[in-house]
VOPAGU-2260 file (C-alpha; in pm, 1 decimal, decimal comma):
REM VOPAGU-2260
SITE   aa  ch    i         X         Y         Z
SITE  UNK   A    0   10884,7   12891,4    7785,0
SITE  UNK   A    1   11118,0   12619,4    7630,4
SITE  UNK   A    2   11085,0   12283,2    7797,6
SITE  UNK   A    3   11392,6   12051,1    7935,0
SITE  UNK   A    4   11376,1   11712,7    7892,0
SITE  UNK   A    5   11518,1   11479,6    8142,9
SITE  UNK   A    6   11693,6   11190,2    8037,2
SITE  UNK   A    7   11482,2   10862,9    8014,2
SITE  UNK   A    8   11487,5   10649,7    8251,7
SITE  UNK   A    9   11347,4   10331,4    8064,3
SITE  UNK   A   10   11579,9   10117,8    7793,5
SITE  UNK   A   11   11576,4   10143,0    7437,8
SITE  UNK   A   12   11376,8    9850,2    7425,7
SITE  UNK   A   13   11103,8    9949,6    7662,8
SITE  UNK   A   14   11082,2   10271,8    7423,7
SITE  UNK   A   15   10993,4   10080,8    7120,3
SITE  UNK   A   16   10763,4    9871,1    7304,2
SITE  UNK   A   17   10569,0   10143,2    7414,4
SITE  UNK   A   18   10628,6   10369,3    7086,0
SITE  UNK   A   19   10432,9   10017,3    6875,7
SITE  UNK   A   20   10205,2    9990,9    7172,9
SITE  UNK   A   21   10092,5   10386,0    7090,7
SITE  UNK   A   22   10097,0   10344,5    6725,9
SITE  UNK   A   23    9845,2    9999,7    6753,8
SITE  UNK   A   24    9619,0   10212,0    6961,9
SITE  UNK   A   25    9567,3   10509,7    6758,4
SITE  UNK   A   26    9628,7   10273,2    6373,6
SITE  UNK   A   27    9225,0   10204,3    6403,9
SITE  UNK   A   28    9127,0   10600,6    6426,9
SITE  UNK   A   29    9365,1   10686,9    6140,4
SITE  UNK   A   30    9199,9   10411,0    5906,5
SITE  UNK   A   31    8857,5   10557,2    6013,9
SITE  UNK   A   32    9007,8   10916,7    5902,1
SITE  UNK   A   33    9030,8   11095,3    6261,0
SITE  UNK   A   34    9404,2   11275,5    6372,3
SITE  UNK   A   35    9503,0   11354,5    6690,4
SITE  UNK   A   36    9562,9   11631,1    6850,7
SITE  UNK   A   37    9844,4   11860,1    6975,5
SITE  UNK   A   38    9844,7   11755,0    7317,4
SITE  UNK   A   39    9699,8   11377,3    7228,5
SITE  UNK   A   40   10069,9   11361,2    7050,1
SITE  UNK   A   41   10260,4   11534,6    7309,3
SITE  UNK   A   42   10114,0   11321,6    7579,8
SITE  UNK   A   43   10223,7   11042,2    7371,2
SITE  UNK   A   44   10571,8   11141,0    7298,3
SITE  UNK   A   45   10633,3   11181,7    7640,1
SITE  UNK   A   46   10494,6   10838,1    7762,3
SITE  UNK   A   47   10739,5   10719,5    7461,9
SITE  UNK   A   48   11032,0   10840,6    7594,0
SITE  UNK   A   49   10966,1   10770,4    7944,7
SITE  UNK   A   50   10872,3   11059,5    8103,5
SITE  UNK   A   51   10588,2   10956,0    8278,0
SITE  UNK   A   52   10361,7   10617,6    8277,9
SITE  UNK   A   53   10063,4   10464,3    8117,0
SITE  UNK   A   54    9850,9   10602,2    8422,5
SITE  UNK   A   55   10002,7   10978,4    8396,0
SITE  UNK   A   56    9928,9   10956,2    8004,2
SITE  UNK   A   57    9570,9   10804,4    8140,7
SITE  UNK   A   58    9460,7   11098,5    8378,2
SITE  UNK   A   59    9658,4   11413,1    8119,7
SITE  UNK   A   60    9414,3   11269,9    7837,5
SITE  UNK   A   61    9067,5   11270,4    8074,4
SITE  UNK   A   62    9180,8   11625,3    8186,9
SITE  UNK   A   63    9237,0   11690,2    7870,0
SITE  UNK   A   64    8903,3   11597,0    7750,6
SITE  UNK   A   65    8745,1   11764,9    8089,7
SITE  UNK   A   66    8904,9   12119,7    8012,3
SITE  UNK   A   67    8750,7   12039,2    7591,1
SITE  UNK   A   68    9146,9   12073,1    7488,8
């Protein structure tokens, strides 16, 4: 099934802040050696671009981690 994005509904600006704020976070695990996952990434891409906030990208990680994805 091919997904449609919707357009964004934050600014450029608020994008980059939140695309730096991601990177930060996960800089620490990639100097210890770990990657993320497929869905870690997507989640993240899509809190990037807007499509949902910090407390959607909160609860589609700890399901994440509930259903061992």
């Amino acid at each position: 099934m091919k997904k449609t994005l919707i357009a964004p509904t934050i600014s450029h600006e608020e994008s980059q802040r939140r695309r730096r704020a991601v990177e930060e976070a996960r800089a620490p695990n990639f100097r210890q050696g770990d990657l993320h996952d497929e869905v870690l990434e997507e989640a993240n891409e899509r809190f990037i671009q807007g499509l949902f906030s910090l407390d959607d990208l909160k609860k589609e990680m700890r399901q994440a981690v509930l259903n061992n994805r």
